[in-house]
N, C-alpha and C positions, 0 to 999 in steps of 0.2 A: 510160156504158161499163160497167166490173166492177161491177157496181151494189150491191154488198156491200165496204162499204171504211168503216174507220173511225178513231181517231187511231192514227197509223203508234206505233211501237212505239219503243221507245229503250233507253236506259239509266234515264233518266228522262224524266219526261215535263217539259223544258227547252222555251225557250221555241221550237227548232228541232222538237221532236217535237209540242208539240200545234200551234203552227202547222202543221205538216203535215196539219193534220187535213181542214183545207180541202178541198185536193185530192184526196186520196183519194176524196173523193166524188163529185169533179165526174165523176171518172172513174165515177163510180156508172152510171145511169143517161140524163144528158144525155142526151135521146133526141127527135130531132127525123128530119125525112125525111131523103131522099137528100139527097147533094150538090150533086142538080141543082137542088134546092130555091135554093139559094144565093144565086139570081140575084134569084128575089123576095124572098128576106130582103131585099136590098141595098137594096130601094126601101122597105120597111117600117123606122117608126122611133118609139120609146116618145115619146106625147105628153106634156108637162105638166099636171098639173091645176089649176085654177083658184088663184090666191094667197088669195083670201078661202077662210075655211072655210065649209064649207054648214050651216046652223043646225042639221041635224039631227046633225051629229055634236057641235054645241058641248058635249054633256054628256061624250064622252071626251075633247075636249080642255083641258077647267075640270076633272077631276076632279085631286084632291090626293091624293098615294102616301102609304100610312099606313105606317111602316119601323118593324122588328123587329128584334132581334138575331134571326140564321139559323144558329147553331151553329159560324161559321170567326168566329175575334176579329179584330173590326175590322173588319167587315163586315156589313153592314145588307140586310134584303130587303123587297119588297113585293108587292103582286098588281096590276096593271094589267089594266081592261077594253077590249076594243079590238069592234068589232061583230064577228059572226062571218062577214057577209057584207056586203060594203060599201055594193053593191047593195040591200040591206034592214037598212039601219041598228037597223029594229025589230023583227027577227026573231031576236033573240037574242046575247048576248054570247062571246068565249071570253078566259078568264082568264089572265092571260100574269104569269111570273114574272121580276121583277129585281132584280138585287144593285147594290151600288155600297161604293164604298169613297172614304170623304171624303178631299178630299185633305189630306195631313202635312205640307205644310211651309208657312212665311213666303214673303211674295209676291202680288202682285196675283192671287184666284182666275183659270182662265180657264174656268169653270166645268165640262160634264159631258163626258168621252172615251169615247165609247160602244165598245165591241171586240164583235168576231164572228169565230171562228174557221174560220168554213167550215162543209163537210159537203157537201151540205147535213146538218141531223142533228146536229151538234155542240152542245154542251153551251155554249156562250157563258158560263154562269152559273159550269159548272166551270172553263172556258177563266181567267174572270177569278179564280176563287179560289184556284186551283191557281197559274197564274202572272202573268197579265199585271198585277192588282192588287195583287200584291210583287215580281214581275221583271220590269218595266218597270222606265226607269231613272229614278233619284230624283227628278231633277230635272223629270220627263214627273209622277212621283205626289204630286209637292208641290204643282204648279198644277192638278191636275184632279180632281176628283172622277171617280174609275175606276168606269165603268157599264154592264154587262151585260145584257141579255134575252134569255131563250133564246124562237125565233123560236117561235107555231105550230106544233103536234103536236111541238116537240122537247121531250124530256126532262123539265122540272117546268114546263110548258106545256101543258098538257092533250095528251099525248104519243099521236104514232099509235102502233097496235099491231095487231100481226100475226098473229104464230108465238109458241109455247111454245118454253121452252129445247129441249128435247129433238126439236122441229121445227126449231128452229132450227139443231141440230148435223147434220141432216139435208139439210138445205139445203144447208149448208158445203162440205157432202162430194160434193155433186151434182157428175160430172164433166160440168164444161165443155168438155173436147174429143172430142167423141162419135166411135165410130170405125165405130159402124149405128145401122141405124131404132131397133131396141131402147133404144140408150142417149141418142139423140135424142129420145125419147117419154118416158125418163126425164126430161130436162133438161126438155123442155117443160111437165112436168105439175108437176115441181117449182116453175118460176114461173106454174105456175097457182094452185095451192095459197098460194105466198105471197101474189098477187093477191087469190084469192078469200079469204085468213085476214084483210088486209085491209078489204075490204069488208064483212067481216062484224062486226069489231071496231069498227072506225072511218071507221062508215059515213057520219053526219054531218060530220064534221072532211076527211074527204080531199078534196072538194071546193072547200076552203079556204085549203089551207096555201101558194097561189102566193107565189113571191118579191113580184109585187107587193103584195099583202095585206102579209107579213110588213117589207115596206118604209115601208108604209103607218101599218101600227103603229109603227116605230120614229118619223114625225113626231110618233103620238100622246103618244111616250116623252117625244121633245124639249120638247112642251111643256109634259108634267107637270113635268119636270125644269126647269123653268125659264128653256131656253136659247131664246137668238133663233134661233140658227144652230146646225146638225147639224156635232160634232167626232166624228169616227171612225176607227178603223181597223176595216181587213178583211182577212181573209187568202183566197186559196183562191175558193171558192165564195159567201166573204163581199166577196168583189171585187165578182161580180154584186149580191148583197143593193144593197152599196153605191155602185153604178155605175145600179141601177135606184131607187133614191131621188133619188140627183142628176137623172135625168134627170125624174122626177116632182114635184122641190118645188125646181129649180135656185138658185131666190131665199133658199132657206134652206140654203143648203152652205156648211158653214164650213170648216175643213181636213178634208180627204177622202183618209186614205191607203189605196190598192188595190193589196194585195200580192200577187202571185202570180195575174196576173188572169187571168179567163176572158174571151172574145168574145162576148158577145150577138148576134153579130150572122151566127152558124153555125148548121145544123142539126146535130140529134145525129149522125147519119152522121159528121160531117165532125170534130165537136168528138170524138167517141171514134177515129176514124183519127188525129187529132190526137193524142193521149193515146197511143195503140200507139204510135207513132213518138218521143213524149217518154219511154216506160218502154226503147224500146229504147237512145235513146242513153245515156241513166243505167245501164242495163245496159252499154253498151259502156264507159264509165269504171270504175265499178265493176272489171270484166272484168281492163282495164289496171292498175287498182292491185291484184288480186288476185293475180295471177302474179305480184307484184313481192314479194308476200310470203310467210314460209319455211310459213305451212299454209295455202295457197289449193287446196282439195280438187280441184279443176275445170282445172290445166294447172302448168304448170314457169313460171318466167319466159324470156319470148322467144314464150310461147306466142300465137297471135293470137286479138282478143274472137272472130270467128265461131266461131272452133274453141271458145272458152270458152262461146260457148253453144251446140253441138252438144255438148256435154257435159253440160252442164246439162239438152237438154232429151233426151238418151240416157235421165238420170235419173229426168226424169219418167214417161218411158215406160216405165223397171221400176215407177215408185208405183202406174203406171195398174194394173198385172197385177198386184201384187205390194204392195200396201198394208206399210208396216212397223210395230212396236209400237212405243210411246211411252208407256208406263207411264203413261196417263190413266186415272182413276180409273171416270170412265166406258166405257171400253173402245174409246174413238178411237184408229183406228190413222190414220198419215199417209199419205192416198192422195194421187193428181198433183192434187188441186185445193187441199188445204190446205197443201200445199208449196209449189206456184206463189201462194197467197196470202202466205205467208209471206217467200217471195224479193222479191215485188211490194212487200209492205209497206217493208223495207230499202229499196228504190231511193229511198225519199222523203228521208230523212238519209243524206249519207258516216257518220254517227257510226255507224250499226248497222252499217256494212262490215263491222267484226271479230265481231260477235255474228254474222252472216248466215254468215261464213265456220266460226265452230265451231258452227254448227246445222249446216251444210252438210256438216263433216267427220265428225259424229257421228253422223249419215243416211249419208251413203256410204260410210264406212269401218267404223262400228260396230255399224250398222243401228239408230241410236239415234234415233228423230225426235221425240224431245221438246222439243228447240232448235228448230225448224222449228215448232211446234205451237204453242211459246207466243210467237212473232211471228203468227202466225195469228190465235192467239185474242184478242191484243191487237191489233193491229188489228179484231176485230168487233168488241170489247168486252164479252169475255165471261170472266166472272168464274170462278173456283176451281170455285164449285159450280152451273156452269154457266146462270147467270144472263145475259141479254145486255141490253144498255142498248137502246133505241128507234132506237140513233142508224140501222139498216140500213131500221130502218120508215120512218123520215121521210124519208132521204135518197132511198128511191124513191119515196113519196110527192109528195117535190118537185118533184124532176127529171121525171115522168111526168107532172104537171100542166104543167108551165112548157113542154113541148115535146112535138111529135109524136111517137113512137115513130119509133128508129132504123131499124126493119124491125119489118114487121108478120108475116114468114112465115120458115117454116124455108126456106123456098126463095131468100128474097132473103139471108138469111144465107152460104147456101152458095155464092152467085154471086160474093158480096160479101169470101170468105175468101181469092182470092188476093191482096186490094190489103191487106189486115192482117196477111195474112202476109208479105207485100213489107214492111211497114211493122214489123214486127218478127220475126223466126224465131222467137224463143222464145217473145213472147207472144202474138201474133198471129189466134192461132188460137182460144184462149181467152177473148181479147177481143172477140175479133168475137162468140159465141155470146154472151157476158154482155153483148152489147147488144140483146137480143131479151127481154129482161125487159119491156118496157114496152108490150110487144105485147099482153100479155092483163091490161090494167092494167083495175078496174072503174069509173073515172069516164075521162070524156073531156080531155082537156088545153085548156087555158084559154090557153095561151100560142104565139108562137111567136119564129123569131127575129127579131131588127130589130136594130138601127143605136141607142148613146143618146149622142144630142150633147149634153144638160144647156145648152143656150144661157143665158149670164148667170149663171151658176155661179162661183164664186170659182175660185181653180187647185186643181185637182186632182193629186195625186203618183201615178201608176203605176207599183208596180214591178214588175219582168221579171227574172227568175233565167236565162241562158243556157243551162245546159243542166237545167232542173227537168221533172221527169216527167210531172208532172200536169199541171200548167199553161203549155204549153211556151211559151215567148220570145216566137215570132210573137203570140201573142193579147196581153200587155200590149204589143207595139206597134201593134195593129189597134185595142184599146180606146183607146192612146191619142191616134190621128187620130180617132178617133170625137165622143170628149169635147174640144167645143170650147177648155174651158181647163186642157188635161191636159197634164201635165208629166213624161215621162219618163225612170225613173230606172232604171241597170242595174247587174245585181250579173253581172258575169262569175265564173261558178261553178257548182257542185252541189248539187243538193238541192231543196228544195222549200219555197220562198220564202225572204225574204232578211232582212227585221227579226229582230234580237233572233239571229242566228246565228253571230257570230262577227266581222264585217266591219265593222270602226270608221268605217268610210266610209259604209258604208249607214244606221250606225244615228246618226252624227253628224249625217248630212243630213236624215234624216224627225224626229230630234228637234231639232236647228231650224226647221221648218215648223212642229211641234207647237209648238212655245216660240214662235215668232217668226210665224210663219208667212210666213218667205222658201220661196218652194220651191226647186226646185234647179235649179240653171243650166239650159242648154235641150242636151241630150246629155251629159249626166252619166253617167258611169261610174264603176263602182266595184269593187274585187276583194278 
């Protein structure tokens, strides 16, 4: 979908804001056909591969991780080879970087907890530094040794790449709701250009970086690490990573939690209509607790959400004409696409509600969009001095491999904008165009969708957030009839996934699976 998204923004980055990070991406570019496509996903379905290993990898699975101190105390790194094509074992390696953190406390080890925060794109290695390998809860870091890899082309992984910063703030600004040919041939050239900076940069790597590959590696992790059986969690996009491993090495799934999961088993079409219709209803909560408070810039209380977002998007259509100043050093004014990024980012946490609402008031009443800009930029992940992390390279890198292009044509876009715009008024419109990214992608996609039952798999824990934007509800219950031994768990609530956010219920239940490995009753609910 918005195929530029990357960790939602916060106050901090808690363990509700970079778990967000997931999603954001998925909403990236997931790009497979139509919808009518669907029917043949249905019959298609990820095989297992063989339980012996094949001789010619045994040199990546006997290899021993040499660990370092990596600069954060208390935390160890190493480089792991994994082949760069699986297919040609002997055609060359790519070097993949991981962290862990041994575990602290007394108690039978239960040996390695591997985390992924999504994206695709995301930082895994920051994921565990910044929080999961001291914000998890104690009793989860006493038994595990906390262990990270960041996937293929992401971040200190032999990272794909693109664009220059200063392409890259050009990009940003590219308006996604075109309103002629002129600003149409804009958008299009603009994801040519990222396309082709792509291909030109990382031209070997992009033909590699598929989820299964990167899942592939992760058995090779397991076995360096010395465990019989894969202990994980996933958030987001990392649901996939983790949902396409079990269905690949099912006999080695140890506890497997999949949080905020996506559906394998959709075309992009279908999974970004999905995603419009998950940002609209977080929009519509949002909306509701807005008006209910004394500075919600967008209506009174009693005011209704439509009206709250014909207001909203009144807004965007002075940005479109009428960019504002935001005292960026670089001379970014906020026009209607880094706005709409910046609103989109909040929908992923209720916690940004109040920060969204004084960006929001500071843009429309003071003409101030500097609050609107730095949820913007943090979400691309782009720094002071206008630096941007890989995570918007790889995340379409990914998703443009793993699936067919949503729409190959300006034409099937525009047939295709009254059902996204049914599916949401205020974003609808913008979404649908930011799924035409993958149409002029330079390698062709390796993947498509399918169905993964993991037959023989220990139990799996899916979780499903009720109203989360990215990843809406229906898919962690579609993933978990899929997965024959999946056990679904529900957080009634907002936001964008559900471990580690607040809810002693949710996170009582996946840390006893983690500790004990009960999973949880069969219709478990949680609030």
């Amino acid at each position: 979908m918005h195929t530029r998204r990357s960790f939602p923004p916060g106050r901090s980055r808690t363990a509700a804001t970079l778990l967000a990070t997931a999603a954001l991406l998925v909403s990236a570019c997931s790009s497979s056909g139509s919808a009518s496509d669907a029917s043949s996903a249905a019959e298609a379905a990820l095989a297992a591969l063989p339980q012996s290993t094949p001789s010619v990898l045994a040199p990546y699975y006997g290899q021993k991780l040499s660990w370092r101190t990596c600069g954060v105390p208390g935390f160890e790194c190493a480089t792991m080879k994994a082949p760069l094509d699986y297919a040609k074992p002997g055609a060359g390696d790519v070097r993949l970087a991981v962290a862990r953190k041994k575990a602290t406390g007394k108690g039978k080890p239960l040996g390695s907890l591997l985390v992924n925060p999504g994206g695709p794109g995301g930082s895994a290695i920051g994921y565990l530094q910044q929080y999961a390998g001291i914000g998890y809860p104690a009793e989860v870091r006493a038994r595990y040794d906390m262990v990270a890899v960041d996937p293929r082309g992401v971040a200190r992984s032999e990272p794909v790449e693109c664009l220059s910063g200063r392409q890259m703030d050009a990009f940003t600004q590219t308006d996604t709701t075109p309103d002629d040919k002129k600003e149409t041939d804009e958008l299009v050239d603009a994801y040519k250009e990222f396309a082709e900076g792509c291909g030109a940069r990382s031209a070997g790597l992009l033909r590699h970086v598929s989820t299964v590959e990167a899942a592939r590696d992760m058995d090779i992790l397991r076995a360096a690490l010395g465990d019989r059986k894969l202990t994980y969690v996933g958030a987001s996009y990392g649901t996939f990573l983790g949902a396409t491993y079990a269905g690949l090495f099912p006999e080695r799934v140890g506890r497997l939690v999949l949080d905020g999961a996506m559906d394998p088993s959709l075309p992009a079409r279908r999974l970004n209509l999905d995603q419009t219709a998950g940002f609209e209803t977080a929009f519509q909560s949002f909306a509701k607790d807005c008006v209910r408070q004394p500075d919600c810039p967008l209506g009174r209380k009693g005011t209704k959400p439509a009206q709250v977002g014909r207001n909203l998007s009144a807004f965007f259509k002075k940005l479109d004409a009428h960019p504002i100043p935001t005292g960026d050093a670089d001379g970014r004014k906020l026009g209607e696409a880094l706005a709409t990024t910046g609103v989109i980012a909040a929908m992923y946490d209720e916690g940004s509600w109040a920060q969204l609402r004084e960006a929001l008031t500071s843009a429309m009443k003071e003409n101030d969009g500097a609050g609107l800009l730095v949820l913007s930029d943090s979400y691309y992940e782009r720094d002071a001095d206008g630096r941007y992390s890989n995570l918007m390279f790889a995340n379409a890198a990914v998703n443009c491999l793993d699936l067919p292009a949503a729409f190959s044509s300006v034409d099937q876009v525009e047939k295709a904008l009254p059902s996204f715009e049914k599916a949401s008024p205020v974003f609808g419109d913008g979404l649908a165009w930011a799924s035409l990214n993958c149409a002029y992608w330079p390698v062709r996609p390796t993947g498509e969708p399918h169905r993964i039952a993991a037959k023989g798999a220990a139990p799996i824990v899916v979780v499903g957030t009720t109203r989360d934007p990215a990843t809406p509800y229906r898919w962690a219950q579609s993933l978990s009839r899929q997965l024959s031994s999946a056990r679904l768990l529900t957080y009634e609530g907002d936001g964008h996934t559900a471990y580690g956010r607040g809810s002693d219920c949710i996170d009582a239940t996946i840390d006893t699976y983690l500790l004990r490995g009960t999973p949880p009753a069969k219709g478990k609910r949680c609030s």
